[in-house]
C-alpha positions in Angstrom: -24.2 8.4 21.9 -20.5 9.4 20.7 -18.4 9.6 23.8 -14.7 11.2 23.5 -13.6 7.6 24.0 -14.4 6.8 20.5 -13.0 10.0 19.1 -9.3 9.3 21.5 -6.0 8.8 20.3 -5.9 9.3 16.5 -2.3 10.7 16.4 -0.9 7.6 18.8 1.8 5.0 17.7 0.1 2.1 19.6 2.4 0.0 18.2 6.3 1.5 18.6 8.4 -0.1 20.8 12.0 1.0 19.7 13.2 4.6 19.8 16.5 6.1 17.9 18.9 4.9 20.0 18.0 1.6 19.0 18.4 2.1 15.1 19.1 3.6 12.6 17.8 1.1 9.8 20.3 1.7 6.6 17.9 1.7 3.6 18.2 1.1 0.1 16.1 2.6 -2.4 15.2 0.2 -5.3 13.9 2.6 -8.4 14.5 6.0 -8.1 11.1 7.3 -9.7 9.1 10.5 -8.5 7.6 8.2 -5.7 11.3 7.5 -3.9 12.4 11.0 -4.7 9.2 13.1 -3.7 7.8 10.7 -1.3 10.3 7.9 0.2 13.8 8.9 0.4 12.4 12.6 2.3 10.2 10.6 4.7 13.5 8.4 5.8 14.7 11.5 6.5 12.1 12.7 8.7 11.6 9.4 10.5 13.2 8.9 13.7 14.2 5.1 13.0 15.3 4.6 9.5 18.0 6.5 7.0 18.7 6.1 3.0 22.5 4.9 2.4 21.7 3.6 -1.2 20.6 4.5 -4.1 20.5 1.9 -6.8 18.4 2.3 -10.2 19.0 1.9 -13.9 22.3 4.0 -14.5 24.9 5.4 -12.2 23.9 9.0 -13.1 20.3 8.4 -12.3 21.7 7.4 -8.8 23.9 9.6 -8.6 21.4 12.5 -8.8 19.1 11.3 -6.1 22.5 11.6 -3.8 22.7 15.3 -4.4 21.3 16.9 -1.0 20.6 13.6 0.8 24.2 13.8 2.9 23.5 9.9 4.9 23.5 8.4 0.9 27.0 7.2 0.5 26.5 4.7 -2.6 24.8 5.3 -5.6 24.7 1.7 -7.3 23.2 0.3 -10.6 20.1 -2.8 -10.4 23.1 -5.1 -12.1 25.5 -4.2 -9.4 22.9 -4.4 -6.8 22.5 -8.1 -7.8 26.2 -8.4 -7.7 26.0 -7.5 -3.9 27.7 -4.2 -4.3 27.2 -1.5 -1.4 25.6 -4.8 0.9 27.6 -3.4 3.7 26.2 -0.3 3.6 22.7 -1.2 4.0 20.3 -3.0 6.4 17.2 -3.2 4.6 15.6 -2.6 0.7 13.0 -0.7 0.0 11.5 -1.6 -3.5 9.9 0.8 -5.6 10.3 -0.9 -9.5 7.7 -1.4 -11.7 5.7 -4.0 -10.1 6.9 -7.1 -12.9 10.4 -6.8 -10.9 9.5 -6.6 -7.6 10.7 -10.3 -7.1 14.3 -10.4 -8.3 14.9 -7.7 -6.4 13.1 -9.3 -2.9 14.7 -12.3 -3.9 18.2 -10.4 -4.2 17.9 -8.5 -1.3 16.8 -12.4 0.5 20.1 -13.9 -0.6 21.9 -11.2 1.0 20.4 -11.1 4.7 18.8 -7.9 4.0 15.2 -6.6 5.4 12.6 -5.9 2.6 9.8 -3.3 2.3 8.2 -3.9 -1.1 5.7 -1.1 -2.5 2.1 -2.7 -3.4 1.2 -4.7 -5.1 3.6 -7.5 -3.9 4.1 -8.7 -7.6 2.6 -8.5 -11.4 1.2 -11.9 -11.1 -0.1 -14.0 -8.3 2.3 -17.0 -9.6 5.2 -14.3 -9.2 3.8 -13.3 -5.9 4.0 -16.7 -4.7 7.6 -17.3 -5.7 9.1 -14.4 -4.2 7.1 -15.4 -0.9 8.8 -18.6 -0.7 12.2 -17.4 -1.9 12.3 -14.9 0.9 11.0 -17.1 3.7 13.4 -16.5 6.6 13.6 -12.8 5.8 11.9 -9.6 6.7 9.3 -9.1 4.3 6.3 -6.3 4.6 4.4 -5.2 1.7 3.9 -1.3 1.8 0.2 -0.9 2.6 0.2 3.2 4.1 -2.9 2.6 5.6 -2.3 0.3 8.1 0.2 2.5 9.5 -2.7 5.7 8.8 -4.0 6.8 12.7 -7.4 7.4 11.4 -7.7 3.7 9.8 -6.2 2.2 12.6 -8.8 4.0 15.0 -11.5 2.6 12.4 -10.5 -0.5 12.9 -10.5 -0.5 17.1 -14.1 1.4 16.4 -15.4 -1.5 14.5 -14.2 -3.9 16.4 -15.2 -2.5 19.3 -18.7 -2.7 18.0 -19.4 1.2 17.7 -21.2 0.5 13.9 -22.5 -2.6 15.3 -22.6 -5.6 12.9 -20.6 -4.5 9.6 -23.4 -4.5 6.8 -21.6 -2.5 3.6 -18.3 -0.7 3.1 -17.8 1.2 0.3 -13.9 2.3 -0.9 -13.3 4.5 -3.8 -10.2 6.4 -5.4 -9.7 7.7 -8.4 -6.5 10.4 -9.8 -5.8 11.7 -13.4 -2.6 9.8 -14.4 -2.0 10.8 -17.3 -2.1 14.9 -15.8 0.2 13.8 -12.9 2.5 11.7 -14.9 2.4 13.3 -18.5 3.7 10.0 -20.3 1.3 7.7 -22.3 4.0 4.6 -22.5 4.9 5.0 -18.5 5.0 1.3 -17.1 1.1 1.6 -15.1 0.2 1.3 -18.8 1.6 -1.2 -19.8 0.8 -4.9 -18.9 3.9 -6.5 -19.4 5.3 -4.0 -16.1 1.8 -3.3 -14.1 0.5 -7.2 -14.2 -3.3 -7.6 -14.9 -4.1 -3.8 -15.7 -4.1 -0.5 -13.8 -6.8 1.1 -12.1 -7.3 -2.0 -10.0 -3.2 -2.8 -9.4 -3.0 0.8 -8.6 -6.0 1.9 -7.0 -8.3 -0.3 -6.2 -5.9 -2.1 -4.1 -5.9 0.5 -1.5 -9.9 -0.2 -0.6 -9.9 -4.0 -1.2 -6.8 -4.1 1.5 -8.0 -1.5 3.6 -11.5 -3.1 4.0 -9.4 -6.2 4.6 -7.5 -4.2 7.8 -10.4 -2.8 9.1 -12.6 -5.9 8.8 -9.6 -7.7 10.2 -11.3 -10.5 7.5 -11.2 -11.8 3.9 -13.6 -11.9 1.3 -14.3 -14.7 -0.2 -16.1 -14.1 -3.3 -15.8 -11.6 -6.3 -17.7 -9.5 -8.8 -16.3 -6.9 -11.2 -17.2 -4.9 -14.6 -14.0 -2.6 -15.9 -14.3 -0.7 -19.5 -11.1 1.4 -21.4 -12.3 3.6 -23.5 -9.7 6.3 -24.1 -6.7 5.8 -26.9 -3.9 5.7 -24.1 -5.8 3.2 -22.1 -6.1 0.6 -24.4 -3.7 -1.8 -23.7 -5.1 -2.2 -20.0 -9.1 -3.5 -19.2 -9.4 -1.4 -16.3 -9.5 2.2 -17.0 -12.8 2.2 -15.1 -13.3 -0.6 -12.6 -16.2 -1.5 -9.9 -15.8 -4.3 -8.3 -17.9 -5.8 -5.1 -16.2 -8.1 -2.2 -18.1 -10.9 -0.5 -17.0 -11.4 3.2 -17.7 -14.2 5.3 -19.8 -12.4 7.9 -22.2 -11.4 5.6 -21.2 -8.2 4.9 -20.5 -6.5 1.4 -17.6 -3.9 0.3 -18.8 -1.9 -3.1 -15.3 -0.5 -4.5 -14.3 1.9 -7.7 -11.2 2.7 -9.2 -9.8 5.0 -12.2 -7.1 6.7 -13.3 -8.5 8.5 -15.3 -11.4 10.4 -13.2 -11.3 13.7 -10.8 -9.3 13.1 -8.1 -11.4 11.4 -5.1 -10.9 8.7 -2.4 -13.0 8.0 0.7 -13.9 5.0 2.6 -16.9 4.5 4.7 -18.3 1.5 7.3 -21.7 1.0 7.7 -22.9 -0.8 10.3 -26.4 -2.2 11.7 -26.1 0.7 14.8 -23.3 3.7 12.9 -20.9 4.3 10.5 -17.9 5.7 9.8 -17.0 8.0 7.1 -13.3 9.2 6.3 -12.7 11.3 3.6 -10.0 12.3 1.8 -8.9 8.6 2.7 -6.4 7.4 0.5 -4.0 10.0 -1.5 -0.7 10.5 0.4 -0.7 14.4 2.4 -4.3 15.7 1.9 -6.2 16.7 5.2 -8.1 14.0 6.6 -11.9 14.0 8.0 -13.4 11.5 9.8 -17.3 11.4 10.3 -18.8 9.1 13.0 -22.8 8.6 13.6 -24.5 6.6 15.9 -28.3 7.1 17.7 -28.9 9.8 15.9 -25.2 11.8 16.9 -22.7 12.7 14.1 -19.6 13.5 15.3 -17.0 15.1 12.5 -13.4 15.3 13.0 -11.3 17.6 11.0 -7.7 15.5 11.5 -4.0 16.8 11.0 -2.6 14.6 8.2 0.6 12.8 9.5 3.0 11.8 6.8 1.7 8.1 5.9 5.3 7.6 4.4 7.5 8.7 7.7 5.0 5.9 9.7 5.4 3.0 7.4 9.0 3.6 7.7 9.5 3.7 11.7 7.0 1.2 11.2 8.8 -1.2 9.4 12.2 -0.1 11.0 10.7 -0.6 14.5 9.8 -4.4 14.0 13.6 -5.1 12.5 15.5 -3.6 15.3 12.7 -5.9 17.7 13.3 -8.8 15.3 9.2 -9.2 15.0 7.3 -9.9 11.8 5.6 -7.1 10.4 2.3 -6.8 9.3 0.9 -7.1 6.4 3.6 -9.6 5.4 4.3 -11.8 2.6 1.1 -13.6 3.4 -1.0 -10.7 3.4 0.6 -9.4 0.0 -0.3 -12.6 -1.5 -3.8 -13.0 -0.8 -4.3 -9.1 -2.1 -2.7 -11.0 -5.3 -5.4 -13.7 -5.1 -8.2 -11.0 -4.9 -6.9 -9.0 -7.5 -6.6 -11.5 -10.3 -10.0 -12.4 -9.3 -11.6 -9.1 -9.6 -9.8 -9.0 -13.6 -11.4 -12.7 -14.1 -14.9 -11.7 -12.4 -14.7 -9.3 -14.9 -13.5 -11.0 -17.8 -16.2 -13.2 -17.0 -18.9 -11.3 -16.1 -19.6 -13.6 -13.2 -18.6 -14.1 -9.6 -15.4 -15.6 -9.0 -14.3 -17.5 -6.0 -11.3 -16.1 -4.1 -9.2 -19.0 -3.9 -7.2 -18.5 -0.3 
């Protein structure tokens, strides 16, 4: 039987603490792509805790221009003069949105200078990177930007299953998939190329939004890999993964099937299956689509059309709301590093073709 217990409180912040008199965070954007124009700088805007101040990217005018209409952006800085500590009064925290080969020099920057970080996924390129920017920036505020942690539905998934609602976790399956090269219309952009994205790009991409989400929602690790990943088209063929499957081993027993592409129809859902129910969200993982959220158990199913919040606008009172508390967000370093563990495993598995141990 589904009670309204299990389908309560999908919109609630169970987690703020501070409101807008305590803040606002200063932010600095690192990389002014589409991402920080379309996505991050207008969520700061709209979140009650956090505000842009900076804008720092390649050139001055590049900077410059992602000042015009944002009236709390004072400083429009290059990377070189970020590194140089310019502007460091005039922001709090860093939010990194570079390629992901640079992610660390600018943690590490941002480190030296007392500021908060909030690094886009994946944490690094490589999992040796990963593990130097952890330790260069321990002492400091660091969350990796994982959206779904912060998603209502997800977090509801995971008080579900833990809860016991599917009963014993048997198989989650994670998919999501996008046409790149029709969003981004640029065959040498940096998710192509290795020497920017790390071990490839479906996988860096995509499929690290089911592999961490299972994670959150199994509130668990795997511990064991196995992968197959094929390129076939001309503008894929520097990376291995322009398809990717790859299936996650969990210490209880149970199994996660995952799929990634960027180069496939757009699709994402994640589902739990369970020994008693399952849960079913669709429209899971791309940022501002309509959410759904099916629930079964003895023989009720339960579907839940949901409001999409903005993913982007939570992560940021999110992060905001455990600096002005002085807590450690989670996921943390930590966390970002073990999703580097998992990943290079999956491009070894398969490499390989064989399971490969997730080394913790």
């Amino acid at each position: 039987m589904i009670t309204a217990d299990d389908v309560d409180g999908l919109a609630a912040r169970d987690w703020q603490q501070a409101d807008a008199e305590d803040g606002p965070v200063r932010v600095a954007m690192i990389g002014i792509g589409w991402w920080t124009r379309d996505r991050a700088i207008p969520a700061a805007e709209a979140s009650e805790l956090c505000e842009t101040t900076v804008a720092v990217s390649s050139s001055i005018e590049k900077a410059a221009d992602a000042v015009e209409g944002h009236p709390t952006i004072d400083e429009a800085i290059t990377y070189e003069e970020f590194h140089e500590g310019a502007a460091s009064e005039a922001y709090d925290a860093v939010y990194i949105a570079t390629p992901n080969t640079v992610h660390p020099q600018y943690a590490e920057t941002a480190a030296e200078l007392g500021k908060a970080i909030l690094c886009e996924k994946p944490m690094a390129d490589r999992t040796d990177r990963a593990a130097e920017m952890l330790e260069a920036t321990q002492g400091t505020t660091l969350m990796i930007a994982y959206r779904m942690h912060t998603e209502p539905i997800v977090r509801r998934m995971r008080e579900l299953v833990q809860q016991g609602f599917v009963g014993e976790v048997v198989e989650i399956r994670g998919r999501m998939s996008q046409r790149l090269l029709e969003m981004i219309p640029d065959p040498d952009q940096w998710r192509l190329d290795p020497d920017l994205s790390g071990y490839g790009a479906s996988v860096m991409d995509l499929g690290i939004y089911p592999l961490n989400t299972a994670r959150f929602v199994l509130d668990s690790d795997p511990e064991r890999v196995q992968a197959s990943m094929y390129s076939v088209s001309e503008n894929f063929a520097a990376v291995p993964d322009e398809r990717a499957s790859f299936l996650l081993d969990f210490p209880n027993g149970a199994v996660a099937s995952c799929a990634a592409s960027q180069n496939a129809f757009k699709d994402d859902r994640f589902v739990v299956i369970g020994t008693e129910g399952s849960l079913r969200m669709r429209n899971a993982f791309h940022s501002g689509d309509g959410r759904e959220l099916v629930l079964e158990r003895d023989g009720a199913r339960t579907t839940l059309d949901v409001e999409p919040v903005d993913q982007m606008v939570e992560e940021f009172d999110y992060f905001a709301d455990r600096v002005l508390r002085g807590e450690t967000p989670h996921p943390d370093g930590e966390h970002g590093l073990f999703d580097m563990r998992a990943l290079e495993a999956i491009y070894a598995a398969a490499e390989r073709d064989e399971p490969v141990p997730i080394d913790a």
